[in-house]
C-alpha positions in Angstrom: 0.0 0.0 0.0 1.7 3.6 -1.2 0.8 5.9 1.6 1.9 9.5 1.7 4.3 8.3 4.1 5.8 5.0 2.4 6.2 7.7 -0.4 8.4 10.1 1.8 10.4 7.1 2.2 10.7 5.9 -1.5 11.7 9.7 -2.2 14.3 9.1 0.4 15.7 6.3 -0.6 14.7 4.6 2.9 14.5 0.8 3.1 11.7 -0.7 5.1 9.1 -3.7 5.3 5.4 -3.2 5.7 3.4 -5.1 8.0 -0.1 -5.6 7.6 -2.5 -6.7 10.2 -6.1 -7.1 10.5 -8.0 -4.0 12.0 -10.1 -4.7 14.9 -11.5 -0.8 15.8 -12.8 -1.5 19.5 -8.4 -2.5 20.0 -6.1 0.5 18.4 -4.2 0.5 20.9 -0.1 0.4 19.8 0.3 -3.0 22.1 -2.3 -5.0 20.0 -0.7 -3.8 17.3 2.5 -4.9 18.1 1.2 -8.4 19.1 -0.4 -8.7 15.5 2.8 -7.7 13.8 5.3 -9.8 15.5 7.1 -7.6 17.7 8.0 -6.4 21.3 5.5 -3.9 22.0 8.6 -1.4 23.0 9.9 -2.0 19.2 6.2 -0.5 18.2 6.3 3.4 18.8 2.9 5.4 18.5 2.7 8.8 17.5 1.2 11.1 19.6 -0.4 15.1 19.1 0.6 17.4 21.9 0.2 21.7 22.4 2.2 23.3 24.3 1.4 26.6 25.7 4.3 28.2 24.0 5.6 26.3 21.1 2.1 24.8 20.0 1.5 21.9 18.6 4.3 18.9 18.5 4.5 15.0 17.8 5.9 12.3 20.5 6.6 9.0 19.1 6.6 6.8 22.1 6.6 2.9 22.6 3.7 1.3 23.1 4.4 -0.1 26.5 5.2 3.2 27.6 3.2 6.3 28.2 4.0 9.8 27.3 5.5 12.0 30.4 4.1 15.1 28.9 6.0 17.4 31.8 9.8 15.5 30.8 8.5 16.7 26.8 7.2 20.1 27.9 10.5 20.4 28.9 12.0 19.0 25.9 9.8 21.7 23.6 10.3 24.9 25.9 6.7 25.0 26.9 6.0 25.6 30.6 2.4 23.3 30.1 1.8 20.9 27.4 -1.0 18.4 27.0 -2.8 15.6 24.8 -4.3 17.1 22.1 -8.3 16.2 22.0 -8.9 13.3 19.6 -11.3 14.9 17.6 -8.5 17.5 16.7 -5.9 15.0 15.6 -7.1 14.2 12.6 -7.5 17.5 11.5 -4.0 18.6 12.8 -2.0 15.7 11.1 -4.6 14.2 8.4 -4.0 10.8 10.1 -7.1 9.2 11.6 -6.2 7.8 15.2 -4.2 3.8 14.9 -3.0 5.8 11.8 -1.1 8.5 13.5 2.5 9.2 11.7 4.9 11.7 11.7 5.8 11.1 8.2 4.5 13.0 5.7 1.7 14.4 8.1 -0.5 17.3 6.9 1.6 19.8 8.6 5.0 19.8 9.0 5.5 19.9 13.2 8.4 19.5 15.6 9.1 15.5 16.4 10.0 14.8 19.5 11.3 10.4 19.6 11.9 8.5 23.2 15.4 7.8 23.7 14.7 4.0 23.7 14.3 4.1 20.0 18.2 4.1 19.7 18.4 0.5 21.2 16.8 -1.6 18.5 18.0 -2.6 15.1 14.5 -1.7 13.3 11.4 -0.1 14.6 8.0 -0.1 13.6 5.7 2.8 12.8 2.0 3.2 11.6 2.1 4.1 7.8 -0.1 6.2 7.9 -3.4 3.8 8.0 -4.8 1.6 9.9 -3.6 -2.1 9.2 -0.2 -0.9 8.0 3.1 -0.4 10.0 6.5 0.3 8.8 9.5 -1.4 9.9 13.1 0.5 9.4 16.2 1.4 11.3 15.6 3.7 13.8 18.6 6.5 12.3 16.6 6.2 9.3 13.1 7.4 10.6 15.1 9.9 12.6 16.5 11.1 9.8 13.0 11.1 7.9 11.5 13.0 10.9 14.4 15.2 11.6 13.7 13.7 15.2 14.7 15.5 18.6 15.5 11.9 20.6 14.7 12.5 25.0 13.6 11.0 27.4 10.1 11.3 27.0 8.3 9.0 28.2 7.3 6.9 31.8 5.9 3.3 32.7 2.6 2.9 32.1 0.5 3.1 35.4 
């Protein structure tokens, strides 16, 4: 499937695999997907829309055994409060319908902000950009694709 962002990577030359799983809409969440695709649930990052009450609106790109420490990003960004974004706002603030939340190729272009643990794995995955389709790649590659900020951003899910 040629998404808008398997097309960012084809323009840059990226090599990846795509994983397809069967959509089930009542279980988004990143951890199913990971269990569908084959992988450790902290090799499966989710993409997350944050505003903060400076620097506005910013992507985290978290694993999906991990949740989003939104003070340890604030202070990552420069903001002094950041939150969640609503849901119903996300689609309209990256054109990615939630379970298909990417930070490539998103509607707008928006700071990315990538948990530190992504540097300990040989390949990642990512959503593509739908729902049933993940990417696979290095890490330095989606970085690169992203021009990703790497922190610690995230905490252990409560």
């Amino acid at each position: 499937m040629k998404t808008n962002a398997v097309r960012l990577l084809d323009t840059l030359g990226v090599r990846y695999e795509l994983r397809e799983y069967e959509v089930d809409p009542a279980a988004l969440e990143a951890e199913a997907v990971a269990r569908k695709i084959g992988l450790p649930p902290e090799q499966v990052f989710k993409t997350l829309v944050a505003g903060g009450d400076r620097n506005g609106i910013c992507l985290a790109v978290v694993p999906a055994n991990m949740e989003l420490d939104e003070k340890a990003l604030a202070r990552l960004t420069g903001d002094r409060k950041l939150e969640l974004a609503p849901l119903k706002e996300v689609q309209s603030l990256t054109g990615y319908v939630r379970g298909g939340v990417t930070a490539l190729a998103c509607k707008r272009e928006y700071p990315v902000f990538v948990d530190e643990t992504v540097e300990l794995f040989d390949v990642i995955s990512v959503s593509a950009g739908v729902r049933g389709t993940q990417i696979v790649l290095k890490p330095s590659d989606y970085l690169a694709a992203v021009n990703g900020i790497v922190g610690a951003i995230t905490r252990s899910k409560r």
